[in-house]
C-alpha positions, 0 to 999 in steps of 0.5 A: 092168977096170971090172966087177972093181972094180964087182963087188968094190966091190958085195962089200965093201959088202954084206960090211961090212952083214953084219960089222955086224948079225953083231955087233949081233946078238952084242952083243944075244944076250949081253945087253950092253945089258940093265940089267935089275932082279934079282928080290929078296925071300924065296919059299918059306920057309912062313911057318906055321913057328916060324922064318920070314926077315924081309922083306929084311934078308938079303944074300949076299957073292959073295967068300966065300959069307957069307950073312947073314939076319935071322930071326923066332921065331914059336914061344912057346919058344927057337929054337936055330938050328945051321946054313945048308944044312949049314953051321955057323954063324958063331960058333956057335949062335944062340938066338933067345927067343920072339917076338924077331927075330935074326941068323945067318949063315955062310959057304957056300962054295957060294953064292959068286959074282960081286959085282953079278950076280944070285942065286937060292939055295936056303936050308935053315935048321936049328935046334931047339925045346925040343920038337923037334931037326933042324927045318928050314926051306927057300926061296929068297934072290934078289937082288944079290951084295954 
């Protein structure tokens, strides 16, 4: 009788250890202790063209897809910007004078997501010159959903 109990004693010790690491090891994998930083800031977009995004002034709202982005005009004409990612923008175009900053945005239903998770969106801004139509600009939006 009393090997029976050592041994199912011996067996419940170890089978309480293993519950214990199986979900730490579980809480680790899913990054539940992880507070890491997202990545921010504008990548891609050549800064050689006419209409370049400005530093951070920039935001995407993960409820609907509304992406809000402060633009530079680098050109010596107007800039008539029309769409995000093929999206009309938000109370139509917007003109943007030359050497002026501006502000457009849109709603992207594809850029939905969850409020306070990170987000890494490609970003093609379509607009016109007085010289050229159906310019576009492409990169890349990181940071936090709003």
């Amino acid at each position: 009788m009393k090997k029976a109990q050592s041994a199912t004693e011996y067996i419940m010790t170890y089978g309480w250890a293993i519950l214990a690491i199986t979900i730490v090891g579980a809480l680790l994998y899913t990054q539940v202790f992880s507070n890491k930083a997202c990545a921010s800031g504008i990548n891609g977009f050549d800064m050689t063209y006419p209409l370049v995004p400005v530093g951070t002034q920039y935001y995407i709202n993960g409820a609907d897809g509304l992406v809000v982005i402060g633009v530079e005009n680098r050109c010596d004409r107007n800039i008539t910007i029309t769409a995000i990612n093929g999206i009309a923008l938000n109370g139509g175009n917007v003109v943007v004078a030359e050497g002026r900053q501006g502000a457009i945005n849109a709603t992207v239903p594809s850029l939905v997501g969850i409020s306070g998770k990170c987000y890494s969106k490609e970003i093609r801004i379509y607009y016109n010159t007085n010289l050229v139509s159906g310019v576009q600009s492409t990169g890349v939006l990181n940071g936090r959903y709003s």
